[in-house]
KEKOLZA-985095 format. One line per 2 residues: number of its first residue (from 1); their letters; for each residue x, y, z of C-alpha. Coordinates in nm, 2 decimals, decimal comma, padded with zeros to 4 digits. Each point is the difference from the previous one (the first is absolute). Layout:
NUM> a> X/Y/Z ~ ... $
This chain:
1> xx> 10,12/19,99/07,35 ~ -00,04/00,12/00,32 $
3> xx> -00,05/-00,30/00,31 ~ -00,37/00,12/00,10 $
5> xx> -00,08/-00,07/-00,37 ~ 00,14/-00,30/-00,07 $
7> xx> -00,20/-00,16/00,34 ~ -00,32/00,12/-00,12 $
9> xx> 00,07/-00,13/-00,33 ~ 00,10/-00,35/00,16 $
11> xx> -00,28/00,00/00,22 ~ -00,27/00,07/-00,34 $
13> xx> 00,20/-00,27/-00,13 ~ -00,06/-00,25/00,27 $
15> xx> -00,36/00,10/00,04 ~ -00,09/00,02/-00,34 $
17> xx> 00,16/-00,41/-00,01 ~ -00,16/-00,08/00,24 $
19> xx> -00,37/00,07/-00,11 ~ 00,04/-00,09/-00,38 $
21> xx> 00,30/-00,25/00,02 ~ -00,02/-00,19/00,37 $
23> xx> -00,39/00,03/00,01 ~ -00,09/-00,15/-00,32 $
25> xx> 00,27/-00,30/00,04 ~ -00,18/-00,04/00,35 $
27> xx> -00,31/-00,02/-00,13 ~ 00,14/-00,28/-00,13 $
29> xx> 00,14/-00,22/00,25 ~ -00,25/00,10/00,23 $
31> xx> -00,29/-00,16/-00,22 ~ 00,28/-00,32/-00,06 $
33> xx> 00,11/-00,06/00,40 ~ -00,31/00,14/00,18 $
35> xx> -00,28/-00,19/00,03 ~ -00,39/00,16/00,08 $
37> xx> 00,05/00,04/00,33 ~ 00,34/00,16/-00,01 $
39> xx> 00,20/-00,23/00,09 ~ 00,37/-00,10/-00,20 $
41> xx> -00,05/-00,33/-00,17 ~ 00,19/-00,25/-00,28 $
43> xx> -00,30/-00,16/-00,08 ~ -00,09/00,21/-00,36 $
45> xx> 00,37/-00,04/-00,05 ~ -00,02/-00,36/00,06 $
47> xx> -00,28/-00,03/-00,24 ~ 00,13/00,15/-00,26 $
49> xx> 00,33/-00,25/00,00 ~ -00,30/-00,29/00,02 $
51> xx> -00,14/00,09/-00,31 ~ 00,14/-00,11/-00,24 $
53> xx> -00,12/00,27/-00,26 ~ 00,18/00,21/00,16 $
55> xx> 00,30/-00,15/00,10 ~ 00,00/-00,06/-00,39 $
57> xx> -00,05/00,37/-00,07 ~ 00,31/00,11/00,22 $
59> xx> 00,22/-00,24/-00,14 ~ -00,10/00,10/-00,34 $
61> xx> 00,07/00,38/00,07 ~ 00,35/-00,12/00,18 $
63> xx> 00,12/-00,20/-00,30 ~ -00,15/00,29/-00,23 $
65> xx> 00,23/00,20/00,17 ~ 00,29/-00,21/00,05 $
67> xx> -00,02/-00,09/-00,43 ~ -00,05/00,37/-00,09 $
69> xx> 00,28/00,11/00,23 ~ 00,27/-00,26/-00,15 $
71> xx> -00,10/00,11/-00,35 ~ 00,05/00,33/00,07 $
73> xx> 00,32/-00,05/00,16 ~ 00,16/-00,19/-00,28 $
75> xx> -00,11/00,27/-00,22 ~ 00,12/00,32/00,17 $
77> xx> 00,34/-00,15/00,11 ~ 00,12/-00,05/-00,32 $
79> xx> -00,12/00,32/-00,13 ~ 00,13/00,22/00,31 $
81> xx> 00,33/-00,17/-00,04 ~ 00,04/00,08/-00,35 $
83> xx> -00,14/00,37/00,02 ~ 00,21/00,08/00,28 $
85> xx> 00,37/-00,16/-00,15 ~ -00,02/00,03/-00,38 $
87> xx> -00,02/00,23/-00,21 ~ -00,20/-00,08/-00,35 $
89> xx> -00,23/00,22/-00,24 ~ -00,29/00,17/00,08 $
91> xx> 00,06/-00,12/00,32 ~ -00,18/00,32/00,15 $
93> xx> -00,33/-00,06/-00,18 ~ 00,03/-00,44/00,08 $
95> xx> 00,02/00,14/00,38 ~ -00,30/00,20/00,01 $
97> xx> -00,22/-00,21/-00,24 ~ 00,08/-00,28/00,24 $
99> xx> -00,20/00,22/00,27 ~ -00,29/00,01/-00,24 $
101> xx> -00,17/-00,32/00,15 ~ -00,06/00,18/00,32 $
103> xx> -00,23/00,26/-00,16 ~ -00,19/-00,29/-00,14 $
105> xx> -00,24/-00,15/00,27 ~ -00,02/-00,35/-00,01 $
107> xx> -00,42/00,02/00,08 ~ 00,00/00,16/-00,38 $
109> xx> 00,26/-00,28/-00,09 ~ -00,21/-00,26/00,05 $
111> xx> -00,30/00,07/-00,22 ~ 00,24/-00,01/-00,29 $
113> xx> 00,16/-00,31/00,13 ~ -00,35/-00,16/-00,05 $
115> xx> 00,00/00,14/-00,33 ~ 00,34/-00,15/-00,13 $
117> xx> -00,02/-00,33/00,20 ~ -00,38/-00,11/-00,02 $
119> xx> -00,14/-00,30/-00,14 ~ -00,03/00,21/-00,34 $
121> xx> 00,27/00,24/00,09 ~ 00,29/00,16/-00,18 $
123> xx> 00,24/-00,32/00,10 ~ -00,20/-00,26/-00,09 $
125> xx> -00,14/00,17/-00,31 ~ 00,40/00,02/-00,13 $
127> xx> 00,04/-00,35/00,12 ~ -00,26/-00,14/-00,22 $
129> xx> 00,13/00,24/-00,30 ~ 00,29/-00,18/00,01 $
131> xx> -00,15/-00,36/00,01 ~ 00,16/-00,05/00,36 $
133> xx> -00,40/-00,08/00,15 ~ -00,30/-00,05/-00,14 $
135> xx> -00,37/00,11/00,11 ~ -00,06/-00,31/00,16 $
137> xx> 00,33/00,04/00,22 ~ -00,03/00,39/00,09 $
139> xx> 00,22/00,02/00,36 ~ -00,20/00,17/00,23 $
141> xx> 00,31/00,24/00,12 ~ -00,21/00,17/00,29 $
143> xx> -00,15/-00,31/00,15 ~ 00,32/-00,21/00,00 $
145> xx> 00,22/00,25/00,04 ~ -00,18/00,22/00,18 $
147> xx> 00,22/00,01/00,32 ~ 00,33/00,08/-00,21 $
149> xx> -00,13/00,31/-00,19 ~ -00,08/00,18/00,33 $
151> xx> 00,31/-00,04/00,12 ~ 00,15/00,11/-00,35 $
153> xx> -00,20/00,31/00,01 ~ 00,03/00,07/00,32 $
155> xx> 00,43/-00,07/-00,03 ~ -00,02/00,23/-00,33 $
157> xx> -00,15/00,28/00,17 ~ 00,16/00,00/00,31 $
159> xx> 00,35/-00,05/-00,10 ~ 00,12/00,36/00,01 $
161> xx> -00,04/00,02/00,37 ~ 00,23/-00,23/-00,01 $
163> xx> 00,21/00,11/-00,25 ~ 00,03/00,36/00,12 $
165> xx> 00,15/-00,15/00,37 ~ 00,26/-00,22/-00,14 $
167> xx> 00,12/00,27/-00,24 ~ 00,05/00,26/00,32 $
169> xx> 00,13/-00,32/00,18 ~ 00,30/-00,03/-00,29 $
171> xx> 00,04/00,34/00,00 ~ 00,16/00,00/00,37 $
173> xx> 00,23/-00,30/-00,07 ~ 00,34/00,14/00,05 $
175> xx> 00,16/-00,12/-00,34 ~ 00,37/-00,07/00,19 $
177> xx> -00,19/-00,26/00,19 ~ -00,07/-00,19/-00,33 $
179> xx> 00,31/00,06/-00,15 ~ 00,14/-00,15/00,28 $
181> xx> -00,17/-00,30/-00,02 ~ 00,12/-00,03/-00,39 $
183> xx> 00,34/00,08/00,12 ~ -00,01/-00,32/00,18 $
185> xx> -00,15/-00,21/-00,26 ~ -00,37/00,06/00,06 $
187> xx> -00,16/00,08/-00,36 ~ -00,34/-00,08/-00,15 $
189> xx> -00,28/-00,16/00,15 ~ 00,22/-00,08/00,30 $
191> xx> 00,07/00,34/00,10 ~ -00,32/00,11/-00,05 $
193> xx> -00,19/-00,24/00,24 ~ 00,32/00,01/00,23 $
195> xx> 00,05/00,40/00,01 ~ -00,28/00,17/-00,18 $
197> xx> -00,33/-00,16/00,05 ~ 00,07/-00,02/00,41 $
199> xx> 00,09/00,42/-00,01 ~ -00,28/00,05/-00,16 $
201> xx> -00,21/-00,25/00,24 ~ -00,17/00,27/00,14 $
203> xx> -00,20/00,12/-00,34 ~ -00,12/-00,31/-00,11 $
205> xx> -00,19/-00,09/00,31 ~ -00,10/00,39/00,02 $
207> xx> -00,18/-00,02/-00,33 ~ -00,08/-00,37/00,07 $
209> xx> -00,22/00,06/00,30 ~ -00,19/00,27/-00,21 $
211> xx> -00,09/-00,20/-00,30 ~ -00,05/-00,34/00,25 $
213> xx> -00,26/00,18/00,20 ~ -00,16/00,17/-00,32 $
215> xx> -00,05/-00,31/-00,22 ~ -00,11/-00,14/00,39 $
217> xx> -00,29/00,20/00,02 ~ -00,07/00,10/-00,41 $
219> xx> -00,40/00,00/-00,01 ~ -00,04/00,15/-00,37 $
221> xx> 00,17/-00,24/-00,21 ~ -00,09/-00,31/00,18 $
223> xx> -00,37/00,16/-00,07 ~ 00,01/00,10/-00,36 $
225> xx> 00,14/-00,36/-00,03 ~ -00,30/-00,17/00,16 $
227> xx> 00,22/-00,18/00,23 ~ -00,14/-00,02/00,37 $
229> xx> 00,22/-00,22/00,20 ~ 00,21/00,25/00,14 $
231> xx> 00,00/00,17/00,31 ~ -00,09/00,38/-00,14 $
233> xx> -00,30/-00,11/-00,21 ~ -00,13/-00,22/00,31 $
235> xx> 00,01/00,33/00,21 ~ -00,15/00,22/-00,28 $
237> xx> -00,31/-00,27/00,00 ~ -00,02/00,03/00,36 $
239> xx> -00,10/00,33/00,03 ~ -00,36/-00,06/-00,05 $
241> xx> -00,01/-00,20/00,32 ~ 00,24/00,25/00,18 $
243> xx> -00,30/00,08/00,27 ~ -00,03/-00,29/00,10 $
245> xx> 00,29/-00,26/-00,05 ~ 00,29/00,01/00,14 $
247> xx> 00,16/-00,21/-00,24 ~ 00,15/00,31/-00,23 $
249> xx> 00,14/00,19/00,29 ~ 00,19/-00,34/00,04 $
251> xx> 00,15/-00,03/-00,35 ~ 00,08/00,39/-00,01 $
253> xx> 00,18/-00,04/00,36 ~ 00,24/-00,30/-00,13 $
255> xx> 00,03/00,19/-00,34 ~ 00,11/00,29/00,21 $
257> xx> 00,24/-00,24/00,29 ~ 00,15/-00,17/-00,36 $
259> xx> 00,07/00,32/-00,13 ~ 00,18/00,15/00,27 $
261> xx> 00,21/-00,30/00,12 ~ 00,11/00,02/-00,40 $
263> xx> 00,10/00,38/00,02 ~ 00,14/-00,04/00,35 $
265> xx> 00,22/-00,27/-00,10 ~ 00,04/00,23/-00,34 $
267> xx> 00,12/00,28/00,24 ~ 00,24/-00,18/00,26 $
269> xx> 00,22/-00,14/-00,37 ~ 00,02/00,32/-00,15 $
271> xx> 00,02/00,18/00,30 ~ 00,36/-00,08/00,08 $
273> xx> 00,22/00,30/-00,06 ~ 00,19/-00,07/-00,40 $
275> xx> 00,36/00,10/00,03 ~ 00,06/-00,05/-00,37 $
277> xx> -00,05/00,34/-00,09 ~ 00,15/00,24/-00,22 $
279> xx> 00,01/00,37/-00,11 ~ -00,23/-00,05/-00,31 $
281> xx> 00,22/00,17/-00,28 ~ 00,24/-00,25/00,09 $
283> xx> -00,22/-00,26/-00,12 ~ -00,13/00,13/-00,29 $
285> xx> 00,36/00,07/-00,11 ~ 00,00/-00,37/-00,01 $
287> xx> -00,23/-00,11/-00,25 ~ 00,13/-00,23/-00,26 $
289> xx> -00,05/-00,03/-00,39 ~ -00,04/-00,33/-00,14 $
291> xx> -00,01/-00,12/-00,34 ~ -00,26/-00,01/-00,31 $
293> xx> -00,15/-00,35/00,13 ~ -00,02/00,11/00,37 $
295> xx> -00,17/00,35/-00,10 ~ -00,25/-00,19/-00,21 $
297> xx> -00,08/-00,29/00,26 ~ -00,05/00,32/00,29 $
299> xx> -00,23/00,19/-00,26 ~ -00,21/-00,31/-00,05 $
301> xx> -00,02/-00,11/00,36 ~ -00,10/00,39/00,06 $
303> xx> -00,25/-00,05/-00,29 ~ -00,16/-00,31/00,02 $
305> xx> -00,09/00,02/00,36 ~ -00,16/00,34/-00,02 $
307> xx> -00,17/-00,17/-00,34 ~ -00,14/-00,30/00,20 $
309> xx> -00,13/00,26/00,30 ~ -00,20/00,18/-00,21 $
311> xx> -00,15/-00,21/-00,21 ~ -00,29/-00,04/00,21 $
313> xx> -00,05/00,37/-00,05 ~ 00,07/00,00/-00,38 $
315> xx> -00,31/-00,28/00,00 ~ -00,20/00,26/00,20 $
317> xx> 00,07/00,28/-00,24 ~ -00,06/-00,22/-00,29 $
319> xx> -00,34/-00,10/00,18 ~ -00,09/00,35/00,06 $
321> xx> -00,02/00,05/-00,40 ~ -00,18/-00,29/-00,05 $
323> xx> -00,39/00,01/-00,11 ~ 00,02/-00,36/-00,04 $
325> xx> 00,27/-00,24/00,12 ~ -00,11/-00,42/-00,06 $
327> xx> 00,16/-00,25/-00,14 ~ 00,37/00,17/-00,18 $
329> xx> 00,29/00,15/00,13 ~ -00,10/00,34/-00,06 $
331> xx> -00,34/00,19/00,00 ~ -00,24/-00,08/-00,30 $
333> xx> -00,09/00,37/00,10 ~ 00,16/00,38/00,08 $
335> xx> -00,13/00,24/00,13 ~ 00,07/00,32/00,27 $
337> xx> -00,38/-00,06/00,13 ~ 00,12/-00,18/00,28 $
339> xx> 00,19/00,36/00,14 ~ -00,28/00,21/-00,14 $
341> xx> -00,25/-00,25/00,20 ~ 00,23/00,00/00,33 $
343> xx> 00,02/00,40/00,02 ~ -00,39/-00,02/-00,01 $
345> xx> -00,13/-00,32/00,15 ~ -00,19/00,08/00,36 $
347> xx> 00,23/-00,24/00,18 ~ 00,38/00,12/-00,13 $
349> xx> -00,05/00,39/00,03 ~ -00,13/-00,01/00,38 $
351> xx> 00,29/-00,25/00,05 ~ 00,24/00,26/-00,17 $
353> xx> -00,07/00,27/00,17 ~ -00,05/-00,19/00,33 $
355> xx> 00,35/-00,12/-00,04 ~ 00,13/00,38/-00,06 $
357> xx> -00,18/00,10/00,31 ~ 00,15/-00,27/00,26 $
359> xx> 00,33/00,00/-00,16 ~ 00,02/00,39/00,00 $
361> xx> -00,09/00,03/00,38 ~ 00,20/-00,32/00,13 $
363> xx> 00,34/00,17/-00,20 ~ -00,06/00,31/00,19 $
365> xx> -00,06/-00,16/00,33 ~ 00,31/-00,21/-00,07 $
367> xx> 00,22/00,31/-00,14 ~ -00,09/00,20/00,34 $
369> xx> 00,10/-00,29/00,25 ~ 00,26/-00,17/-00,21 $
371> xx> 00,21/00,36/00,00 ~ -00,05/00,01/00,40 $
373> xx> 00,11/-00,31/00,10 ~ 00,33/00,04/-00,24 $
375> xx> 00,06/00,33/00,12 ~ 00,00/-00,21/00,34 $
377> xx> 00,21/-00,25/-00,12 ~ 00,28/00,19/-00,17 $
379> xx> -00,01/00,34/00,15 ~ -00,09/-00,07/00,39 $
381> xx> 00,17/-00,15/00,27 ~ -00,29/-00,14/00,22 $
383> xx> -00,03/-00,31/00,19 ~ -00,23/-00,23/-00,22 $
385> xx> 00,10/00,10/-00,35 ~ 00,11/-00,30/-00,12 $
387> xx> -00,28/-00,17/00,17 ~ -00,22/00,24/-00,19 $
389> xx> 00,20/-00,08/-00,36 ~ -00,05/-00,40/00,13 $
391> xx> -00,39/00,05/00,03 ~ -00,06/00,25/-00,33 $
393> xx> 00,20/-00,33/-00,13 ~ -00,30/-00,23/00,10 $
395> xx> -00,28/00,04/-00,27 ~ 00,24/-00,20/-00,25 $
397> xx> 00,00/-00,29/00,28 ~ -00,40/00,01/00,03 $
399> xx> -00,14/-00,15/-00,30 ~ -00,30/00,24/-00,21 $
401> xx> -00,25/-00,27/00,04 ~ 00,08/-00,03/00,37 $
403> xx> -00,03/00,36/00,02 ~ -00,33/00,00/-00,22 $
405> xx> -00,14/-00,28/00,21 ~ 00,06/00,21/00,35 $
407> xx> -00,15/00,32/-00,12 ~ -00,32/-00,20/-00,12 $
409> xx> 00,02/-00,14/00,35 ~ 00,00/00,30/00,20 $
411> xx> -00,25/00,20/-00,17 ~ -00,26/-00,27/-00,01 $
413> xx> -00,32/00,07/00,25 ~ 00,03/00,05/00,38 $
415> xx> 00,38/00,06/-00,05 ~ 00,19/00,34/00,06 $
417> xx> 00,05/00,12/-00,34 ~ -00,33/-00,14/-00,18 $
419> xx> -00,13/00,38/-00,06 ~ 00,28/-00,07/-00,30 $
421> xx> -00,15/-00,37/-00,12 ~ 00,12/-00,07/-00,33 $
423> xx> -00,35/-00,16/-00,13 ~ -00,17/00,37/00,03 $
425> xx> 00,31/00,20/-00,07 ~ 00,37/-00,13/-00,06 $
427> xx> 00,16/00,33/-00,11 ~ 00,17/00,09/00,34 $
429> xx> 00,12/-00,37/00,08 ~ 00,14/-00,04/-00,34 $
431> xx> 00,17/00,36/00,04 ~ 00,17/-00,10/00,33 $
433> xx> 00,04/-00,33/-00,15 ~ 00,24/00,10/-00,31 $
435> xx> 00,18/00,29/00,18 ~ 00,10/-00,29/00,34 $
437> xx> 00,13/-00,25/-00,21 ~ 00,22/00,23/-00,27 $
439> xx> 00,09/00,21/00,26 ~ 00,33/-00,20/00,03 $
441> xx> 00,06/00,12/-00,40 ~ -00,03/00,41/00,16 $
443> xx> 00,23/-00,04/00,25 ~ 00,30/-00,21/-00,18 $
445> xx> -00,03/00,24/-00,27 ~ 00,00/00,26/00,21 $
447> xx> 00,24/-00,08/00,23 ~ 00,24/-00,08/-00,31 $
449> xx> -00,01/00,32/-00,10 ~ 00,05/00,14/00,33 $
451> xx> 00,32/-00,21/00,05 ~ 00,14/00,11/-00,30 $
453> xx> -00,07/00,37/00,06 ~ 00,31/00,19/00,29 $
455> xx> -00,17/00,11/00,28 ~ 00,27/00,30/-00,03 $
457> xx> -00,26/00,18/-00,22 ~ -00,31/00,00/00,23 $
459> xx> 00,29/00,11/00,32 ~ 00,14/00,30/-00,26 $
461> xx> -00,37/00,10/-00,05 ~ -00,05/-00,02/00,39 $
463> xx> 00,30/00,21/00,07 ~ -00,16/00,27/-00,21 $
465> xx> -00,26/00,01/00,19 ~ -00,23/-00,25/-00,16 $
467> xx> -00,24/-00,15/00,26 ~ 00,08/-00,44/-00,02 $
469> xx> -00,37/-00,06/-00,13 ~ -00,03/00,28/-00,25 $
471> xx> 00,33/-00,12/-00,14 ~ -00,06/-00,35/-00,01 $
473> xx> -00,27/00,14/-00,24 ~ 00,19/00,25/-00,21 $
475> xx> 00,35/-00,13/-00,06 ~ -00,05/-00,39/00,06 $
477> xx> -00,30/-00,09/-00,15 ~ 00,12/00,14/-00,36 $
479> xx> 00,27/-00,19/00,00 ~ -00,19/-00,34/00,10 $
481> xx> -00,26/00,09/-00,21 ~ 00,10/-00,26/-00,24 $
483> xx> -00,04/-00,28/00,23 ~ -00,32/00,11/00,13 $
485> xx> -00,14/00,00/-00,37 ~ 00,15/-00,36/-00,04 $
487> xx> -00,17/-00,11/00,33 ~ -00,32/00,17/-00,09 $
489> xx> -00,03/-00,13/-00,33 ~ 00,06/-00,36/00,10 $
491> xx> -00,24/00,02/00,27 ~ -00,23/00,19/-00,19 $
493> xx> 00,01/-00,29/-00,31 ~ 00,03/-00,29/00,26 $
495> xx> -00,32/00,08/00,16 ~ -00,18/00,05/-00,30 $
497> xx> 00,03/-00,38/-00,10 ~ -00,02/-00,13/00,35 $
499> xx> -00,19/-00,39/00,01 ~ -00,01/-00,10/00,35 $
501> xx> -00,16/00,31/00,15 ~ -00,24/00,10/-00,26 $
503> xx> -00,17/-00,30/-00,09 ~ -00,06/-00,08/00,41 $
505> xx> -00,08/00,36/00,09 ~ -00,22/00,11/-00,32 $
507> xx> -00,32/-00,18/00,02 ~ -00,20/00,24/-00,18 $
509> xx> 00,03/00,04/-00,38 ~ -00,01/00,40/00,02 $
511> xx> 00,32/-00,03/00,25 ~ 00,17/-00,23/-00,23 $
513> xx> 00,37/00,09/-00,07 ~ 00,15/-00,09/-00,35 $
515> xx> 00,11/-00,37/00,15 ~ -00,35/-00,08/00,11 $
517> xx> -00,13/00,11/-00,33 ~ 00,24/-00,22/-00,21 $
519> xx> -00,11/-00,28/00,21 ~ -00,34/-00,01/-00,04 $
521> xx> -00,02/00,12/-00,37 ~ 00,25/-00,35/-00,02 $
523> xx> -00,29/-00,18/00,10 ~ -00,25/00,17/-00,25 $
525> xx> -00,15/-00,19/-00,27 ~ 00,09/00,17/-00,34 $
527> xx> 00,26/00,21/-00,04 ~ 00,04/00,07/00,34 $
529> xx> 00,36/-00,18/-00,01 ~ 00,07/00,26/-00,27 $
531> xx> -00,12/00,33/00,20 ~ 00,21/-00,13/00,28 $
533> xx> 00,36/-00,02/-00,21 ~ -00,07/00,32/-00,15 $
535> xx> -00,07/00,10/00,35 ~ 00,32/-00,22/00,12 $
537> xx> 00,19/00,25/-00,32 ~ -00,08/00,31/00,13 $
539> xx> 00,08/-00,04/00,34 ~ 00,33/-00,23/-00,07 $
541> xx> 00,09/00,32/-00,22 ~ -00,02/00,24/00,31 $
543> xx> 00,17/-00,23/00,18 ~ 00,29/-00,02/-00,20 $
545> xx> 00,00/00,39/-00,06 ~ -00,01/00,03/00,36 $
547> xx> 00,29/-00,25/00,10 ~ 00,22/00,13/-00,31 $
549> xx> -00,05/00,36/00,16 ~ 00,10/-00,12/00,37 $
551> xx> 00,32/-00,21/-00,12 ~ 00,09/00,32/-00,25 $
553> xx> -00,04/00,22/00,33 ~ 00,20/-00,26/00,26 $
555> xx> 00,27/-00,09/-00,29 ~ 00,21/-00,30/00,18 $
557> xx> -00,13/00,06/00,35 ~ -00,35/-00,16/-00,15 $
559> xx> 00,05/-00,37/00,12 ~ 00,02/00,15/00,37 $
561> xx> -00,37/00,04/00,03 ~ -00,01/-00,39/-00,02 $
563> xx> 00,24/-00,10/00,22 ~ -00,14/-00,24/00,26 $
């Protein structure tokens, strides 16, 4: 890549940042720390931390996160532990089934969390088959335990993320460094929280910050579970006085300070430079088989926790057969209406094909700047580049309903962009929306396959006489091609079940994207609960397609597109 090329590329980079990352997110604090006349002030901030109602909703949404992040930890260590030093049967299927919750969305989760753990849900419906309750002593699961079944959800779904860090954190633990340690003495538990768990430090904390700041700011399972005292559902409510309170801007500006205090302080722990790192057939050579008791503990772990994940999603299959579900563990009725109603009703279709429309053009956007910037990253040798990696990096720090929140903002009347206000048209905002904040998912694939790929075959190319763009083109894309289908596929399948973004941005029910849709047929009378899991089916069954395709394409290198 030639110098000229690389400069104008950076310079897109920055502008194109700057108008649909900076300007949104000022949007933002400008309507939280300016006041009418345009002066800075504290005073919205200040009234936000005097009502209680709110201080109540951010503490809610911390302690959401700070729950769901500790479940998901003490679920992935184990797991990333055992994948990555035993050996045991079918271990190649446990480790990709285990991925499986991340396909799942925990928005479609929830409506078959309501279904197993209502009042006359699956649970309690058992409970009383077996003479444990009565019908005068049904427990009312989602009322008093409301709290704890968001943060399960959200822990089952968002495990993987962390998962997938701790497992390429083990893999770059020099294995002499342990057996060290167990030359001395140190074995067991002791060595592991003396020797291992400090290498691997790093990971933890990298997929830590990410599932902290997105249980911080979930908005569609604190929704589907009628539960409004938490920061993201306070927001949501606030846009219909976003023209004239100032109130929102302020809870979207602390969301956003919160966030990116966690990520920084995410960043300067895992930024320090690992030197416990080994050539990687070294460590695989090191695996260790155990015995028949060990293999069949690791095979249930593996298969009980991907078992508990989806079983919110098994409920919503279940659901989506369902012609009527009251009153017993399974449906009194079957039926395949339910689909044949979906790919028909006036509300799914639009939504269907709304989805395939945003998700198509934010992949492409994505796909074209993602390949710059890691052609910038890996092949230049400007000034900036890592600045530039840094900032492409930034999307995954920014939460979706922050993000959400300041395009509404800046397109509203009498502002710069309001020839593009959501409430007549959201199609362009939601495009831009998607492809800003996957864009992160692009370049780390990219860039991935980049690094993997000699640069010796682009220079032999060059020395034939090859111009450096037109072989870029010809010899290196091929061989990243892989990569870029992974990247494309995740952001393509990512988008389409988006929350935050499209049920801000879509205000109109012939914009609606599939999340929107599932939403509001929830809250239909009928069997609109039953449209929307068959709805909740199809889409769940692209995702998985889609996310089965990308990992099949990236192979081991898959986890890197989650890396903080």
């Amino acid at each position: 890549m030639t110098k000229r090329l690389a400069y104008l590329i950076f310079a897109f980079t920055v502008i194109f940042f700057c108008v649909f990352f900076v300007w949104p997110i000022w949007q933002v604090l400008k309507g939280g720390f300016i006041d009418t006349n345009g002066h800075f002030t504290l005073d919205y901030i200040f009234t936000v931390f005097q009502n209680h109602v709110y201080i109540k909703g951010i503490l809610n949404s911390i302690y959401l996160a700070i729950v769901t992040t500790i479940i998901a930890l003490f679920i992935s260590l184990p797991l990333a532990y055992f994948a990555d030093r035993y050996q045991f049967p079918g271990k190649k299927i446990f480790t990709n089934i285990i991925l499986l919750p991340i396909m799942l969305p925990p928005f479609v989760g929830a409506i078959g969390v309501q279904q197993i753990f209502g009042t006359r849900g699956i649970l309690n419906l058992i409970l009383l088959k077996c003479n444990i309750i009565d019908n005068a002593h049904l427990i009312d699961w989602l009322g008093s335990y409301k709290f704890l079944g968001m943060c399960l959800l959200n822990a089952l779904s968002l495990y993987p993320i962390l998962y997938l860090n701790i497992v390429s954190a083990l893999a770059n633990i020099d294995p002499a460094m342990e057996e060290a340690a167990g030359n001395l003495g140190c074995h067991g538990l002791r060595r592991y929280f003396r020797i291992t768990f400090p290498l691997i430090r790093p990971g933890v904390f990298a997929g830590s910050t990410l599932v902290f700041i997105w249980a911080f700011t979930e908005l569609g399972v604190p929704l589907m579970f009628d539960y409004n005292r938490v920061v993201s559902v306070q927001i949501y409510n606030g846009l219909k006085e976003i023209g004239n309170n100032p109130m929102p801007y302020a809870l979207v500006s602390i969301v956003l300070i919160l966030s990116l205090i966690f990520y920084v302080l995410g960043k300067l722990i895992t930024g320090r430079q690992s030197y416990a790192t080994v050539v990687k057939a070294s460590h695989g050579s090191s695996l260790r088989r155990i015995g028949a008791l060990k293999q069949t503990m690791c095979c249930s772990l593996f298969g009980g926790v991907t078992l508990l994940a989806v079983l919110p999603h098994v409920a919503v299959v279940i659901t989506s057969f369902a012609g009527d579900w009251y009153n017993s563990i399974l449906p009194n009725v079957w039926t395949l209406d339910n689909y044949k109603i979906t790919l028909g009703h006036p509300l799914t279709i639009p939504a269907i094909e709304n989805s395939l429309i945003y998700s198509s053009f934010a992949t492409i956007a994505a796909l074209i700047i993602g390949v710059c910037i890691a052609f910038v990253i890996v092949r230049s040798h400007i000034r900036g580049r890592n600045i530039l990696d840094t900032v492409t990096m930034l999307p995954l720090a920014v939460p979706g309903l922050v993000m959400a929140f300041g395009y509404f903002a800046m397109s509203q009347k009498g502002r710069a962009f309001d020839f593009l206000n959501p409430i007549e048209n959201p199609t362009i905002l939601l495009i831009l929306s998607y492809s800003v904040r996957k864009l992160p998912f692009m370049v780390r694939s990219a860039v991935s396959g980049l690094q993997q790929m000699s640069y010796t075959y682009e220079e032999a190319a060059q020395n034939l006489g090859c111009p450096p763009l037109k072989a870029s083109i010809v010899v290196t894309f091929p061989l990243i091609m892989a990569n870029l289908l992974a990247g494309g596929l995740l952001v393509f399948s990512q988008t389409m079940l988006e929350v935050s973004d499209s049920l801000i941005l879509a205000q109109k029910q012939q914009f609606y994207p599939i999340t929107k849709a599932i939403y509001e047929l929830m809250n239909l009378f009928g069997d609109g609960p039953f449209l929307a899991c068959a709805l909740g089916v199809w889409a769940m069954a692209f995702l998985a397609t889609a996310i089965i395709g990308a990992s099949i394409f990236m192979g081991k290198n898959f986890g890197a597109i989650f890396r903080a």
